[in-house]
N, C-alpha and C positions, 0 to 999 in steps of 0.2 A: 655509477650504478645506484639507484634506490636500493636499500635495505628493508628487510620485514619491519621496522618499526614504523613503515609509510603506509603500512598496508592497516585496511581495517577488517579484520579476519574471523571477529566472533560470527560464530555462525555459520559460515562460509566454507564454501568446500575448498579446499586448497592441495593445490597438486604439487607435489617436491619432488623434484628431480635427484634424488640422492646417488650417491656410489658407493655401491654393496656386493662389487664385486669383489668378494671373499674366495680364498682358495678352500676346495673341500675336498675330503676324503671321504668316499664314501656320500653320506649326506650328515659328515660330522668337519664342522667349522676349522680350520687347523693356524686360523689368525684372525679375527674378527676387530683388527685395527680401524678397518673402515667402516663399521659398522657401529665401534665408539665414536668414531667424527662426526657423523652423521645424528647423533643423539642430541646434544644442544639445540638444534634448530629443529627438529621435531619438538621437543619439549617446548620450547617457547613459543611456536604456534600453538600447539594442543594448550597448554596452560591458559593461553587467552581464548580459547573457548572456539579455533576452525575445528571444521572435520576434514582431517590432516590421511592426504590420499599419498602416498608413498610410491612413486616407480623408481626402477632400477634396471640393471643388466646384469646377466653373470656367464662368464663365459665366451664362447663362440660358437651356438648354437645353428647360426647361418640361416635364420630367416624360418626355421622348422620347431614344432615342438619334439625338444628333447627330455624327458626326465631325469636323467642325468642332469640336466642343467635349472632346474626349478629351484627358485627361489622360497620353497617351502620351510627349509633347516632355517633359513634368514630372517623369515617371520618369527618363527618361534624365537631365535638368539634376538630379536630386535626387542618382543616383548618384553623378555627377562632385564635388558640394558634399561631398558623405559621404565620396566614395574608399573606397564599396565599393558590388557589384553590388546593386539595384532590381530584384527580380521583380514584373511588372509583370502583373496580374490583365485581362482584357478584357471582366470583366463586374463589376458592382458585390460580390452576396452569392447569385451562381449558381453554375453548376459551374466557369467558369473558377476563382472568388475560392475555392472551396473546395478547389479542386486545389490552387493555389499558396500556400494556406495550411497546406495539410499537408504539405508539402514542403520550410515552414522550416527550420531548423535555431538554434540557440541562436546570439545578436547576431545575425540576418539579416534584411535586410527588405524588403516587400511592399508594394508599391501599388493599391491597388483603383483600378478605373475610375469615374468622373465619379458623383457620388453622385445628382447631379439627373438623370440618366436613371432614375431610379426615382423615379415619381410620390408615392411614400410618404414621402421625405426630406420636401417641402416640404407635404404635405396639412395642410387645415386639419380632417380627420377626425381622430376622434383611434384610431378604429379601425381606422383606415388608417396612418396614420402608425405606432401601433403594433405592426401586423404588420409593417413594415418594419424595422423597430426590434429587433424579434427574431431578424428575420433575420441582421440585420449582428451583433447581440449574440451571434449563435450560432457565430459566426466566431471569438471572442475569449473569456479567461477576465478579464481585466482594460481597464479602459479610463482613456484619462487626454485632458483636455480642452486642445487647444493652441490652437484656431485662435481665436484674440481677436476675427479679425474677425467673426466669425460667432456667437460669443454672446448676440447681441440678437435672433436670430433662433428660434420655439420649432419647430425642426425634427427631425427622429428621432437623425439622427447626433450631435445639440448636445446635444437636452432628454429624451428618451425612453430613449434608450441606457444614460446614465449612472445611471438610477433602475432597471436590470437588474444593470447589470455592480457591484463594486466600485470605486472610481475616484478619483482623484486630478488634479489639477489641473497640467499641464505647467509648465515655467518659462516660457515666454513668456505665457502667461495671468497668473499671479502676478505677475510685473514689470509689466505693464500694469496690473494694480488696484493694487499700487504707488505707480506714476504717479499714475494719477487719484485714489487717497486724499490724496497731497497738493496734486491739483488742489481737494479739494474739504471736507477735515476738516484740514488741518492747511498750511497758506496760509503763507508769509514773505511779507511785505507790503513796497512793492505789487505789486498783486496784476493785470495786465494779459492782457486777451484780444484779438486780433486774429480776426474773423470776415472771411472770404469767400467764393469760391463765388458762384452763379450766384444762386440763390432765396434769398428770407427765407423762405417757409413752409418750405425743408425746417428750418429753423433758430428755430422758432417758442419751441418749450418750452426750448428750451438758452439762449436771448438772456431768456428770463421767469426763470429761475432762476439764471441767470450775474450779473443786474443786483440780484440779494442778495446777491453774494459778490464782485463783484471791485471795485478803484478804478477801472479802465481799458477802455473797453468799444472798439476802435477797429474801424470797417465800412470795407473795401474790396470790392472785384470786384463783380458783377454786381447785388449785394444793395444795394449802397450807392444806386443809383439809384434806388430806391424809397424811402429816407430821405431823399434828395435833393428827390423827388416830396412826399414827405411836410411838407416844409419849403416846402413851394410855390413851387418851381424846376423852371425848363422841362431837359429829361431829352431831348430829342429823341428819336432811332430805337432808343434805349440800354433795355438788358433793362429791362424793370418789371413787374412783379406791383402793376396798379390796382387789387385788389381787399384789397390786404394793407396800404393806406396808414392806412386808421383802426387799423390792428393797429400801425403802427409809430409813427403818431402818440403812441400810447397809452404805448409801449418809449421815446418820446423824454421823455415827462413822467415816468415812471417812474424816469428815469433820475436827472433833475432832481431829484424829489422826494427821493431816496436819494445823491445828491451825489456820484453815480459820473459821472465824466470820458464821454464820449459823444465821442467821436474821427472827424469824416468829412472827405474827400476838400476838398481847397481848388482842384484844380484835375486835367484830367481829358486820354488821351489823346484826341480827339475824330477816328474815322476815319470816311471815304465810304460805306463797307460793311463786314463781316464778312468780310478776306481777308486773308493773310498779308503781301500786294502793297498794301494800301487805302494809299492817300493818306490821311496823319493830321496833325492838328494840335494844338498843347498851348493849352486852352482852362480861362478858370476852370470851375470845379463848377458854380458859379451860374447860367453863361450859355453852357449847352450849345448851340450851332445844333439847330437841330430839324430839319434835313436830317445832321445826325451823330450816330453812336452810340459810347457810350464802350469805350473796349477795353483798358484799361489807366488806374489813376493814375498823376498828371503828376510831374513831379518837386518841383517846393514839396510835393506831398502826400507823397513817399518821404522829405524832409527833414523833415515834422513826424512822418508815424509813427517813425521813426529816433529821432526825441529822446524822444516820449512813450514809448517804450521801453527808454530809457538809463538810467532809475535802477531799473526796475523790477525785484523781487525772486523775481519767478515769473511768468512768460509762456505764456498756451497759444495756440496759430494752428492754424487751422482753416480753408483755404479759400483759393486764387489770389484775387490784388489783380485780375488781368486775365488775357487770354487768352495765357498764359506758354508756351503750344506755339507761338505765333507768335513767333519772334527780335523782332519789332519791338516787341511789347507784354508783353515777357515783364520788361520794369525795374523794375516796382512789385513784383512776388513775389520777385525776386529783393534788393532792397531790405529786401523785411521779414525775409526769411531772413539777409539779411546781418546785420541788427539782429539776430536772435537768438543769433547767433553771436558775434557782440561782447559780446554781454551776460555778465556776471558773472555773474547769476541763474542760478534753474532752469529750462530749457526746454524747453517741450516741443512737438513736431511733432504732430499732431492725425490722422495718419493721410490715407488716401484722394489727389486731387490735389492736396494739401500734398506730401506724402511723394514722391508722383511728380514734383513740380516740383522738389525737392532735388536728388532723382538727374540729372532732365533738363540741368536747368543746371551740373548737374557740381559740386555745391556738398558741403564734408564732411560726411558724415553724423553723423563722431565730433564734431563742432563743437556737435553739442545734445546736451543731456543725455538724451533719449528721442524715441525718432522710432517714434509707434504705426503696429503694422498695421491696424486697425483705424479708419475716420473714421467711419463709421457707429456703433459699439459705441460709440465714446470718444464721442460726442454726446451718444446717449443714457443713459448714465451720467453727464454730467454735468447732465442736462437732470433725474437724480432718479430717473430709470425702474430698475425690477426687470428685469434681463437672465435672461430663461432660462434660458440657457448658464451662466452663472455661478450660479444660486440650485440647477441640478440639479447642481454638481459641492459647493453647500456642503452638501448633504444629507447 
């Protein structure tokens, strides 16, 4: 992939594909992680003098303008991170975006509004998506691809654009393939993964292709319970996906036959219900009540993952042990984060509610060696998939 440093951009209107999809309350920011990522590669365009055009997505607005979902709060916080003015467009590539595009001036920059109010970003037409694609491309003379979360996705602003414009590849894109080339071609051994999160099907192809490549395969949070199930252990009221058990049965022999380490829960928090208040108790894995659901691993299991991750020479996590917005069940993620952090190794943060359980718990971010924007993208990359986003910016 060419990098911005191939581009010649003073002057030049330059369109960034960034991801600035922030969670909000209200229209007040409640993590603006990716909205610091995204700051170095606007800066260093603006600095060399383009007129630096900004799109993004937030939410799932489906193709409609929603107010609830504007990207207005993200202008303003983008300014403030910049320490310098954010003209902020009110329409994606209509007359507001064309007004405030001609109005740059050399290092200035511009926010287009909410890219999915225009049904053409996400269309699976490709004649549709395309005329959108021209529209936004007709906005800009150059384009450069930032937002990492969003390159698995083949949308106009990600895949179409970039096969118009000339275009290069942001630094925060670059740094995260990076990342994952040494998750996945060039390994210090051992080589440990920690999966959590709620489901194993969203996690199907990444756990089939991960059990080729690492020593240490360890299941917490929501998923674990179905390899519990799978081991023919009563799981009580505790998430399961019954229809995924011959699928993990299969990921358990696999695992076996390849002599990769297979790491699960020895004991579980076991609460009343699903509430931040539930009455819980620390029960083994094996002998869950089947009036309790698990919400959290117990502490013997934060001490084995702990250790199974203390020699290890490259770490990737992907996914809460438990439900870590609750204070009471939030020990086990913070656990495995601790682990990361202590470790010598290379670590890495896998993006998505990893990355928000960091911030949440107030834990360093500088403490890992990469903390991706991206948990969707970085899956599917390491699951082996051709990303979009990334195969239109290596054209």
């Amino acid at each position: 992939m060419r990098t911005i440093d191939s581009l010649d951009v003073k002057g030049r209107r330059v369109l960034v594909r960034a991801d600035l999809n922030v969670p909000l309350d209200g229209d007040v920011i409640t993590d603006d992680g990716r909205i610091r990522a995204s700051i170095p590669t606007i800066t260093e365009l603006a600095e060399r003098g383009a007129r630096v055009i900004v799109c993004a997505h937030l939410g799932r607005p489906k193709g409609k303008v929603a107010p609830q979902f504007s990207l207005a709060p993200v202008a303003a916080r983008l300014g403030e991170l910049l320490g310098r003015p954010v003209r902020f467009a009110d329409d994606v590539a209509g007359e507001s975006a064309r007004s405030v595009v001609t109005a740059l001036g050399d290092g200035e920059v511009a926010l287009l509004e909410n890219l999915r109010f225009e049904a053409g970003e996400e269309s699976k037409d490709d004649a549709a998506r395309g005329a959108f694609a021209d529209k936004l491309a007709g906005l800009a003379e150059l384009y450069v691809g930032d937002g990492f979360g969003a390159v698995h996705r083949k949308h106009a602003s990600v895949y179409d654009v970039p096969r118009i414009l000339p275009h290069a590849a942001g630094g925060l894109v670059v740094a995260e393939v990076e990342v994952l080339k040494k998750l996945t071609e060039d390994t210090e051994r051992p080589y440990a993964v920690v999966l959590g999160g709620a489901k194993v099907s969203d996690k199907l192809g990444v756990i089939a292709n991960l059990l080729t490549k690492v020593d240490r395969l360890i299941i917490g949070g929501g998923m674990a319970y179905t390899f519990l199930a799978a081991q023919g252990h009563e799981v009580g009221n505790s998430l399961l996906q019954a229809d995924q058990i011959d699928q993990v049965r299969g990921f358990i022999a696999e695992a076996d036959k390849r002599g990769v380490e297979l790491v699960l829960p020895v004991d579980i928090v076991a609460a009343t219900h699903f509430a931040e208040d539930a009455s819980h108790e620390v029960v083994e894995a094996t002998a869950i009540p089947a009036d309790r659901e698990g919400l959290d691993i117990g502490p013997k299991t934060r001490e084995l993952f702990t250790a199974k991750l203390a020699d290890a020479k490259t770490i990737f996590w992907n996914g809460p042990m438990g439900v870590f917005e609750f204070d009471a069940f939030s020990g086990g993620t913070r656990a495995v984060a601790e682990a990361l952090i202590a470790s010598e190794g290379f670590t890495v943060v896998g993006g998505g509610d990893s990355a928000a359980a960091v911030r949440k718990l107030g834990l360093p971010e500088d403490g890992f060696s990469h903390i991706s924007t991206g948990g969707g993208a970085s899956l599917e990359y390491l699951e082996g998939k051709t990303l979009p986003g990334l195969a239109a910016l290596e054209d």
